[in-house]
Structure formats: structure tokens, C-alpha cells
C-alpha positions as a printed Julia matrix, in Angstrom:
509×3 Matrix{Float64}:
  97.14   37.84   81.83
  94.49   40.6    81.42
  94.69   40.75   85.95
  98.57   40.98   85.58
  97.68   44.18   83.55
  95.31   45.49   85.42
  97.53   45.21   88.27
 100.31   47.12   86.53
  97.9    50.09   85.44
  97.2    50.19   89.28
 100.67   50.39   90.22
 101.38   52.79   87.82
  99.07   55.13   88.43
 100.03   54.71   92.17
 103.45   55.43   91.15
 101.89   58.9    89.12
 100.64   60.17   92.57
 103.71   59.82   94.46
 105.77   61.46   91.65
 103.05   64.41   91.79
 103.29   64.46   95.57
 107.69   64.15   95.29
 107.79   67.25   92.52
 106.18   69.41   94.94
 109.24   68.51   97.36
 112.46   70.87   97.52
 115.45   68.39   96.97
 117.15   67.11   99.46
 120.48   67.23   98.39
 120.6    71.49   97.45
 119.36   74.5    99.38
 116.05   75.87   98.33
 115.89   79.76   97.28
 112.68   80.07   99.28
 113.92   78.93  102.37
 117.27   80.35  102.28
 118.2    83.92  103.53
 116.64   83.41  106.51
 119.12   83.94  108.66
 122.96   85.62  109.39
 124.33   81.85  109.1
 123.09   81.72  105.31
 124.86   84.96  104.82
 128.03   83.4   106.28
 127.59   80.06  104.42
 127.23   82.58  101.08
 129.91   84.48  102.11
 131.81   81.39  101.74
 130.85   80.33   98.67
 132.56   83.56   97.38
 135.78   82.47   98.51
 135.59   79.23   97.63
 134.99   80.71   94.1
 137.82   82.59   94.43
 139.81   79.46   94.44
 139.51   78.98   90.54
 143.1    77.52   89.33
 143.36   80.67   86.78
 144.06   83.62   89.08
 145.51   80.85   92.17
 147.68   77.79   91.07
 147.88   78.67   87.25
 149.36   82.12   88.21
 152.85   80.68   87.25
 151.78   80.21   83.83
 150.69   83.53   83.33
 154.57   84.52   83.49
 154.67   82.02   80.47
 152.93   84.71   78.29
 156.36   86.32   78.48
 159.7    86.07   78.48
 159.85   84.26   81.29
 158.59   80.82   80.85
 156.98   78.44   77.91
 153.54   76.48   78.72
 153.82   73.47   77.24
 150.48   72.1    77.92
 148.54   75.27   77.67
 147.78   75.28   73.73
 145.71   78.95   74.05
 149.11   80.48   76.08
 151.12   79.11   73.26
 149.38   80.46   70.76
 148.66   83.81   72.52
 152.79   84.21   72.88
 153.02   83.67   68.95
 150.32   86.47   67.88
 147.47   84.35   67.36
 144.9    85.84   69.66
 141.37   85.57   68.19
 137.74   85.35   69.8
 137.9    81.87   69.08
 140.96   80.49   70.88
 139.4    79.46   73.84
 141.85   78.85   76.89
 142.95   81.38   78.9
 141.52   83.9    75.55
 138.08   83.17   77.27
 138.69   81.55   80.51
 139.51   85.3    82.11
 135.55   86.75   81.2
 133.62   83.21   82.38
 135.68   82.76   85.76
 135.51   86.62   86.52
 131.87   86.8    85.6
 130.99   83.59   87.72
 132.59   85.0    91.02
 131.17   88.39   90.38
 127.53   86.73   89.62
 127.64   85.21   93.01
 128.65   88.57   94.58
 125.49   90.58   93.03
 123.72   87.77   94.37
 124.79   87.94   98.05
 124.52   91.74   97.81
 121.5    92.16   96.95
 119.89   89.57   99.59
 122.16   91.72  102.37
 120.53   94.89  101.31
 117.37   93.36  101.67
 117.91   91.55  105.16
 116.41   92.9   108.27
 116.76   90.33  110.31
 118.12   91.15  114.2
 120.88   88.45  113.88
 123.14   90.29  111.37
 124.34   93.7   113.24
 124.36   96.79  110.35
 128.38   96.73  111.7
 128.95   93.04  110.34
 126.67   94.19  107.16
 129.07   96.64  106.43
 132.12   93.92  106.84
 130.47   91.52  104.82
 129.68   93.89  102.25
 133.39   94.96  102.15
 134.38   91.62  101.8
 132.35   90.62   98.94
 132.88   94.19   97.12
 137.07   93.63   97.37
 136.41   90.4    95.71
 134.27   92.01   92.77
 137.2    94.66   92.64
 139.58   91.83   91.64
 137.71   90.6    89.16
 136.59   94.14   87.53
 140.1    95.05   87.4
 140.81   91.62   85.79
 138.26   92.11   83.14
 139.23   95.5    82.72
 143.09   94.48   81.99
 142.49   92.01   79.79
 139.78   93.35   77.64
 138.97   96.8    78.43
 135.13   97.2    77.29
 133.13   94.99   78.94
 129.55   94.26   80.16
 128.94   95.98   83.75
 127.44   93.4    86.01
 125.89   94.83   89.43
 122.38   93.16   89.8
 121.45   89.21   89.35
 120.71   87.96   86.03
 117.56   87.58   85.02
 116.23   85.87   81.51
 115.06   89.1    81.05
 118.62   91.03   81.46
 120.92   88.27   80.57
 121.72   89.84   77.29
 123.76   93.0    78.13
 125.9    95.24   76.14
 129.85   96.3    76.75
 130.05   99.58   78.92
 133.15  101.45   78.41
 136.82  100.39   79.98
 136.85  103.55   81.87
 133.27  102.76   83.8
 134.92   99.2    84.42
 137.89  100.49   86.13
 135.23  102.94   87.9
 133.62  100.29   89.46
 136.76   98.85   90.25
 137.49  101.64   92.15
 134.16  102.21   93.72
 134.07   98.75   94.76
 137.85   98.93   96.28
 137.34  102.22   98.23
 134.03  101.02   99.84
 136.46   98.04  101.19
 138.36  100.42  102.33
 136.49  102.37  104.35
 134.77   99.22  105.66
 137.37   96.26  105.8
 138.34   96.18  109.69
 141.82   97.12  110.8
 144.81   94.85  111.92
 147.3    92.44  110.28
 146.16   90.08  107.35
 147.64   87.63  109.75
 145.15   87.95  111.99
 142.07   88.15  109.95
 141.4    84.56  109.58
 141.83   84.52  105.65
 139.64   87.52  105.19
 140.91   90.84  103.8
 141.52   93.84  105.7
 141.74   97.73  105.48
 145.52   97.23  104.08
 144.79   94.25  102.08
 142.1    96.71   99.88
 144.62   99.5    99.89
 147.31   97.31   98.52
 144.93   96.04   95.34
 144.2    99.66   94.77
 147.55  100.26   94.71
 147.88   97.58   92.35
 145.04   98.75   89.92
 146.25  102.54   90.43
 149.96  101.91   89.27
 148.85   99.69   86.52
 146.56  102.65   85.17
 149.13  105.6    85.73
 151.13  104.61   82.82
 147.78  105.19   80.47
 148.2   104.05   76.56
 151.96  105.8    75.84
 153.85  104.36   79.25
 154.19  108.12   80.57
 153.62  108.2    83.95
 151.36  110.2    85.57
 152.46  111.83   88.43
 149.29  112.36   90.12
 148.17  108.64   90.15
 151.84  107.34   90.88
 151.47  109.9    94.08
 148.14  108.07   95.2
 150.55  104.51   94.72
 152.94  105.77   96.72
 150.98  106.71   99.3
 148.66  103.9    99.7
 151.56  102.07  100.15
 153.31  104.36  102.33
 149.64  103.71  104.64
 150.42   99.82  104.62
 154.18  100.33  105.75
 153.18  102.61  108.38
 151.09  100.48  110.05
 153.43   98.28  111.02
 151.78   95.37  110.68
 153.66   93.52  108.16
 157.33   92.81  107.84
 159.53   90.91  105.23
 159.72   87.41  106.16
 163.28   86.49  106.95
 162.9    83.34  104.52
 161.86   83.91  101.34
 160.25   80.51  100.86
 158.63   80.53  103.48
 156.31   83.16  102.36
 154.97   80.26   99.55
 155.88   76.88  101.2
 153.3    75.47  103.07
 154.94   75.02  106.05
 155.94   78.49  106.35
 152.11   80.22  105.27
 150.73   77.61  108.14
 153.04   78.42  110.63
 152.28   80.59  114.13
 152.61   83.1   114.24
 151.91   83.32  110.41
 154.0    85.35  107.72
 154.17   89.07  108.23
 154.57   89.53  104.82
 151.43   87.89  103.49
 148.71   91.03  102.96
 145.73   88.49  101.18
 145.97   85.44   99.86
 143.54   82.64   98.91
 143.75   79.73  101.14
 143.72   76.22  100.57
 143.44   73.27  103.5
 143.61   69.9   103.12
 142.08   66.99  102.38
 138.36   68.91  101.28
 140.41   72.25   99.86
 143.28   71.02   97.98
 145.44   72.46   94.81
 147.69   71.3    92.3
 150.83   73.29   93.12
 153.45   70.21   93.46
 152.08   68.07   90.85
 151.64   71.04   87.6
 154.67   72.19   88.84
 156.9    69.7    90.37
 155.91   66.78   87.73
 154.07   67.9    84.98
 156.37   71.31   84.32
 153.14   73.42   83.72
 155.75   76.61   83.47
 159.3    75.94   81.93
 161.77   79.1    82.62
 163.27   80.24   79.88
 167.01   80.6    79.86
 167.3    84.36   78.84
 165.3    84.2    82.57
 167.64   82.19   84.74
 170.31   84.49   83.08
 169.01   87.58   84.45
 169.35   86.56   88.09
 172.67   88.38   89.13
 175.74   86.93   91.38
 175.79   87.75   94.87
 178.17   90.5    94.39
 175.12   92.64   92.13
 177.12   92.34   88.86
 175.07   90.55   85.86
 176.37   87.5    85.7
 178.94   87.11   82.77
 180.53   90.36   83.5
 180.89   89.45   87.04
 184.28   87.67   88.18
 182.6    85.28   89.86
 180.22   83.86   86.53
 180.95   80.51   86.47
 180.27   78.76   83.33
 180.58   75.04   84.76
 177.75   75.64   87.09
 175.79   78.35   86.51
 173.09   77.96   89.65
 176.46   78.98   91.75
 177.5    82.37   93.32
 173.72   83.68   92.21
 171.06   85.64   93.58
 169.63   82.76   96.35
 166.32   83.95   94.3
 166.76   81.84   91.18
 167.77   78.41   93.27
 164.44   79.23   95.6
 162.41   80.1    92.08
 164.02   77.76   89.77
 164.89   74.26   89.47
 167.66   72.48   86.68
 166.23   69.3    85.4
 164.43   68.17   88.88
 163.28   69.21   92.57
 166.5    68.47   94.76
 165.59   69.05   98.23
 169.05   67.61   99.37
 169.73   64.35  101.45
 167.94   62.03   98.41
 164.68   64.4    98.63
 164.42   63.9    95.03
 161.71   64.0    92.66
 161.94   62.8    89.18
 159.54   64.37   86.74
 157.59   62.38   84.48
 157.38   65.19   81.83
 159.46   66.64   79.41
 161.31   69.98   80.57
 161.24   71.92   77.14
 163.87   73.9    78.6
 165.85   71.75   80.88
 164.21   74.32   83.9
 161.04   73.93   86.24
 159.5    76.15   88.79
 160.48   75.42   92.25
 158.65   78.72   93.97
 155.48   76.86   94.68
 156.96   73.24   95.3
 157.25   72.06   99.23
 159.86   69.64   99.86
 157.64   67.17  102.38
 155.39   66.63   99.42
 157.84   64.75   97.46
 156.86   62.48   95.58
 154.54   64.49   93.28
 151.81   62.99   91.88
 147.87   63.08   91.5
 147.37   61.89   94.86
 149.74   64.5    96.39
 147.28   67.18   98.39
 148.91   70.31   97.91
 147.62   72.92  100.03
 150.03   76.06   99.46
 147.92   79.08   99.74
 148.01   81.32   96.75
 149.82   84.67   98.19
 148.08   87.68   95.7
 149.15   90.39   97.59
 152.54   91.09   99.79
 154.91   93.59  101.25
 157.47   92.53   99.06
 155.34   93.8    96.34
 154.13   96.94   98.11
 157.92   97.89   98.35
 158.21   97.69   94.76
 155.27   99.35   94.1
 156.1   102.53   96.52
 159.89  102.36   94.8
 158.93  102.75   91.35
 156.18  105.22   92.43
 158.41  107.61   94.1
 161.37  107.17   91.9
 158.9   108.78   89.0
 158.08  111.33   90.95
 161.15  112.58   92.84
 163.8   110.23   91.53
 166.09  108.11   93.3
 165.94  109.65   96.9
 166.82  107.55  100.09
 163.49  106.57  100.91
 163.83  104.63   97.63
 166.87  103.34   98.11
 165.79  102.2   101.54
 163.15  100.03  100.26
 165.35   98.0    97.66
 167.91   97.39  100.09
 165.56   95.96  102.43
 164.49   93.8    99.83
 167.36   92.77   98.37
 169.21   92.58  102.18
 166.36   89.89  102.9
 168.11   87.42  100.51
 171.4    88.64  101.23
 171.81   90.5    97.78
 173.98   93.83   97.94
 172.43   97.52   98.09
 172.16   99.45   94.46
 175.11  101.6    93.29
 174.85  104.86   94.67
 174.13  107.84   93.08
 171.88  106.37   90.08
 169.91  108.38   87.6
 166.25  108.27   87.58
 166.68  106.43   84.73
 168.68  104.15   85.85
 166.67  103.19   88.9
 163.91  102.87   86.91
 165.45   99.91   84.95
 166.8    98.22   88.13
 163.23   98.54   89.57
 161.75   97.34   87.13
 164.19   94.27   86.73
 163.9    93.65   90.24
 160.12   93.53   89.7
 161.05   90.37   87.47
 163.21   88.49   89.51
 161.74   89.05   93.06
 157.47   88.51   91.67
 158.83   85.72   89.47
 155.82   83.21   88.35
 153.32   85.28   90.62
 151.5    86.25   87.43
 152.39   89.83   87.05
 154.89   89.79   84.34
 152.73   89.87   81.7
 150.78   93.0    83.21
 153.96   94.86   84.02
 155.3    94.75   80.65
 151.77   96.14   79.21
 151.44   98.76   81.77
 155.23  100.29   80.86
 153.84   99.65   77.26
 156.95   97.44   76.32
 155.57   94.27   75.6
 156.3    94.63   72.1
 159.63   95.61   72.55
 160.28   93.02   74.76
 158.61   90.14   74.23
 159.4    90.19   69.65
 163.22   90.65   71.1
 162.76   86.97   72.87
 165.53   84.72   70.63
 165.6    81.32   73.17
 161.76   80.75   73.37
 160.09   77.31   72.33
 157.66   78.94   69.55
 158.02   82.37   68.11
 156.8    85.52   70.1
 154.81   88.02   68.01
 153.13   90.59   69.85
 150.99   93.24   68.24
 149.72   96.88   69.62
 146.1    94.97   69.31
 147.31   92.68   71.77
 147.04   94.91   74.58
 143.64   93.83   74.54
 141.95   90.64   73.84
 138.7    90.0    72.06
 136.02   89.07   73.41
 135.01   85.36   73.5
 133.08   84.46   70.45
 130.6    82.42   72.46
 129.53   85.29   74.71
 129.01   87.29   71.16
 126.93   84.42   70.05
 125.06   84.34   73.24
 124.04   87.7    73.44
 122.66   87.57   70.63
 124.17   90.81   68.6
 123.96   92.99   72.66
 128.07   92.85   72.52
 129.83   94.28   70.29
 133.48   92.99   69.55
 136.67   95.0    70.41
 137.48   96.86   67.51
 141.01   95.45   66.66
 139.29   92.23   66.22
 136.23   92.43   64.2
């Protein structure tokens, strides 16, 4: 007995030196900081990492559901969306209240990370020309998400070094620094980002694919807090976008789905129309587009919606003669039976799928859906890229831009027709007021961006969300939006964590 234990206090302590000698090891499974940054291909494996961050389901494959913060759609499985639509936004609500700061503040963490190792680099592998490019790259990304931040909750903490123990406790700066660095950030992509089509980029943003998200945050901020434009800022819009057209690089794509079906984004030569978007590949970089979607009915549209889609003549439907009752997808804008689907997916010829979930509102999304996927289920490996930025938004953009500031001229009328002549929808009345373009615009905003996740930032920007949204009569719960709501509060656990450094947004203290 007494050698049995003395042979087990041998083999333990045995066992004590090897776990000594193993602690001083670097695991095997991760990269070690110390031995990392050595090299351009770290940079490019880091590089990646940023993109693959990018490919969080809130601002990719949940964009749909971001229409249902409108009066568009109803979420039924998103409790926080629900109860964000009915007025009951608090610090507390977790969801999509909270999920906006922690996913922007992850993919901006690993940016300050990668930048500041560049900056430090001197390595002879890594050319100061492909510094600059993969500088650019990683600052267009940070744009995105300061711009997010900035839209959702206006004072925030400003983020531009790694996080220390030391520093991790910050305080809000003001919303106009964040949309400062937003524009910093964009304009250095700018002048860095190299030239050429998105299509040809390999899934990296270009010169035009910067200008169009500062076109995006610029036209979102020239409407201020009263929904005046201003002139000045709509004039930069219209111009970025007028650089993008000019270019020639990108063109409507002659099929509308084709610009979100996979077969279409994967196609050669690739779709004009696409200026960035976050890519997926299958099997190792899959989504959930067919299955939230196609099955579960993540997004229901809501009828007031479907109703606003016209007949192919460009009269609303019910005042047009050829409204017909009995069937109601018929004689419509092509738009709603490419964006919207009555009960199930029908792909024609028994391409059929059957959803196992309710559908609140007897509608589904069909936008994101690709018919060779059918059946949907959680095997199905979805690998629709997530379009964020495209001509067919640019032409918008430039529309509404120049109809502010010199009304309803040809150049304006030009670019809706073009639009509108892709899905074989008639050209605008002549000789509309500015006024009356304006609403057209704006209600062509709606049905041609439908479930892209802009609704909801439209409707703030014009500052008519209340207006619009407390008018909604056919939604599932109760719509209640308040001036507050412009802005959400801050998370309460990022309050908690900082340990009395933030400060809540006033309106909810």
C-alpha cells in the first residue's frame, strides 16, 4: 500500500513538471500575439477577419427585418422589434435595442487593432501602396459602423485605439464627432480605395463603393432634426452620385432578381449593379436567407405594403381600371411578386415550398429566397450575398437630391424612368411639382429598397416616422412612436460596465 503511494506522489509530481514545461507553450490551436505580425500574410489573414466580421446576421441576413420596424412588415420572432414598433424602447430591452452598439463595437475593435499593427509594420513585404489599400479597406468598414452607431444612438463612445484594462471604461463623445469620424474614415477610403468596377474587385470595396456610403451617410444627415433639407449637403449627394454614374462602371441589371438571387450575384460576368456587398460562399460561409425567410417568415409584409405596389399602368391600384379584387398579385408592379410572396414560395412547375410557420399576415418575403434551394430548411446552405450598396439606390439617392435642389428637371426624370423602365413600370406624369416628385420619390424609395433595411432610416431622416408609422391601422401589435425614439438608449449593460464613464441619452434617464 504505502509503495502504491509513493508511486503516485512520483507520478504526480512528474505530471507537475510537464504541466510547468506545457504552460510555457503557446497553444496550438490559436495564433500567438507575439509571433503574429510578422509578416504581409498576417495582415491579409487580419484583413480577413474584418470581413468575416462583417458578416454578422444584423446588418446582412436580418436586414429584412429591419423594414419590420415599420410599416412594412411584422417580426414575429423578434420580441425586442416588436416591442420597439409599440413604443417600448428602454436600455433594458435587449435585442436589436443593444445588439446595434456590441456588433458595431466588435468589428470596429478589430479594425483599431489591425490599424494600429499596419502603422507600426516596416517590414519590405507590404509595399506603402498596398498599406494605403488595406488601410482604406479597413477604415470604409469602421465608416459603416460609425455611421450605424451614430443613427441609432447619436452620442456614443469614440473608439480609435485598442482597448486596454486601463482605457476600457470610456465616456460618450458627442453625435456630431461620431458622424466626424464617419466622415474622416469614408473620405480617407476614398482617396485610397483603387479604381474600377465593384465587379471586379474581388469582394473588396472600391473608390465608388466609399463614395456611394458617403452618399448614404450625407443624405441621411441633410435633413438635420426638422426634415428641411439642406441644400448644400443634398448638392454633395448629388454629386457623389453623379461621380459613380459617370464612371460607367455599373449598370441596372436587366433582372431585378438577379441582383439578390444567388445565381444571378455568382454569375460571370457578375451584376453591374452591385457597388459592395458582403459575400457569403458555401459550405464554410453560409447564411440563413431561405430558411428565416422562406420557412420560418422572419419578416411578414404588411398588407397596407403589398397595397402600395401600383398596376402596370402607374395608377394606385384601386383607382386603376385594371385593380382586380379576385387576385390582387395580378396586373401589378412585377416588384411586389419578385419581393413578396401570398401564403408560400411558388417557383412554378411544383417548385413549392410549404412553410412550417405561421404567416401572421398571410405574406412572406420572397426578395432573398432562390428557387434551387427549395426545400428550406436548417440544412439548406444559403449563400446569397448581402447587396448594401447599388445603383438602383444611387439613382434614388441623386433623384431626391436634385429634385430638392432644382426640382423636377429631366435629369430627374431620367433616372426614375430608368428605374422604373427596368421592370417594365411606366415613366412619371409629366410636368410634376417639386412636391409632388418628392412624394413619388420617396414612395419609390419603398417599393424598389423593399426589406433592404432602409425603411426605417428613411422615415427618420424625412422626420416622419411619427406621422407615419402611429397612422399604421393593419399591423399585428400597436405602433407608437415617440420624438425620443429617434434615438435609442444606450444598453444598460454597457452603463453598468463602465462603471458611471457613460452617461445615458437624455430622453431615457
Amino acid at each position: 500500500m504505502k509503495r502504491n503511494i509513493f508511486l503516485l506522489i512520483i507520478i504526480s509530481l512528474l505530471a507537475l513538471n510537464a504541466c510547468e514545461d506545457y504552460l510555457d507553450l503557446n497553444p496550438l490551436d490559436r495564433i500567438s500575439a507575439p509571433t503574429y505580425w510578422k509578416k504581409k500574410a498576417d495582415f491579409d489573414q487580419a484583413l480577413t477577419a474584418i470581413y468575416g466580421q462583417r458578416q454578422a446576421a444584423l446588418f446582412t441576413s436580418n436586414m429584412g427585418v429591419w423594414d419590420c420596424l415599420t410599416d412594412n412588415g411584422y417580426a414575429q420572432h423578434e420580441s425586442s422589434v416588436k416591442e420597439i414598433v409599440n413604443g417600448n424602447v428602454s436600455p433594458s430591452l435587449g435585442g436589436y435595442a443593444s445588439s446595434v452598439y456590441s456588433t458595431c463595437y466588435a468589428g470596429i475593435a478589430r479594425i483599431n487593432v489591425f490599424l494600429k499593427e499596419l502603422a507600426a509594420y516596416t517590414g519590405t513585404d507590404f509595399t506603402d501602396a498596398a498599406k494605403k489599400q488595406a488601410e482604406a479597406e479597413a477604415r470604409f468598414h469602421r465608416s459603416y459602423y460609425y455611421f450605424q452607431l451614430y443613427n441609432i444612438y447619436g452620442d456614443v463612445p469614440l473608439v480609435l485605439e485598442p482597448v486596454t484594462i486601463e482605457t476600457m471604461k470610456m465616456p460618450k463623445e458627442t453625435a456630431d464627432k461620431i458622424l466626424q469620424q464617419a466622415l474622416t474614415d469614408i473620405d480617407f477610403a476614398i482617396a485610397n480605395l483603387g479604381t474600377g468596377s465593384y465587379v471586379t474587385s474581388k469582394g473588396r470595396p472600391v473608390k465608388t463603393s466609399a463614395q456611394a456610403l458617403k452618399a448614404r451617410i450625407m443624405i441621411s444627415e441633410a435633413y438635420g432634426n426638422t426634415g428641411t433639407p439642406d441644400i448644400a449637403m443634398l448638392t454633395q449627394v448629388r454629386d457623389l452620385c453623379l461621380e459613380i454614374t459617370g464612371t460607367n462602371y455599373y449598370a441596372l441589371s436587366p433582372v431585378f432578381t438577379d441582383v439578390f438571387q444567388d445565381k444571378g450575384q455568382k454569375a460571370q460576368p457578375g451584376i453591374k449593379e452591385i457597388i459592395y456587398s458582403v459575400n457569403f460562399l458555401a459550405p464554410n460561409s453560409v447564411t440563413s436567407w431561405d430558411l428565416w425567410y422562406g420557412d420560418w417568415i422572419v419578416a411578414s409584409p404588411l398588407r397596407n405594403f403589398v397595397n402600395s405596389f401600383e398596376c402596370t399602368d402607374g395608377l394606385a391600384w384601386g383607382v386603376s381600371p385594371l385593380t382586380d379584387p379576385a387576385n390582387e398579385m395580378l396586373n401589378r408592379d412585377p416588384r411586389l411578386g419578385m419581393t413578396v410572396f401570398k401564403d408560400k414560395p411558388d417557383w412554378g412547375g411544383g417548385n413549392v415550398h410549404n412553410p412550417t410557420n405561421a404567416r401572421p399576415t398571410t405574406y412572406g418575403v420572397k426578395k432573398f429566397l432562390c428557387p434551387e434551394n427549395v426545400p428550406y430548411g436548417y440544412t439548406t446552405l444559403s449563400q446569397q450575398n448581402a447587396v448594401i450598396l447599388r445603383l438602383g439606390e444611387v439613382l434614388l439617392m441623386y433623384a431626391e437630391a436634385q429634385n430638392e435642389i432644382a426640382g423636377p428637371d429631366a435629369t430627374v426624370y431620367q433616372a426614375m424612368t430608368d428605374l422604373r423602365a427596368r421592370v417594365g413600370m411606366p415613366p412619371f406624369p409629366d410636368l410634376l411639382t417639386k412636391d409632388e416628385m418628392r412624394e413619388r420619390i420617396r414612395h419609390e424609395r419603398r417599393i424598389e429598397l423593399a426589406f433592404e433595411g432602409l425603411r426605417y432610416f428613411d422615415l427618420k431622416r424625412w422626420r416622419i416616422a411619427g406621422t407615419v408609422l402611429n397612422a399604421v391601422t393593419d399591423g399585428i401589435v400597436v405602433y407608437k412612436f415617440l420624438d425620443k425614439h429617434y434615438k435609442w438608449p444606450l444598453p444598460q449593460t454597457e452603463i453598468d460596465r463602465s462603471g458611471g464613464e457613460l452617461v445615458q441619452n437624455p430622453d431615457y434617464l
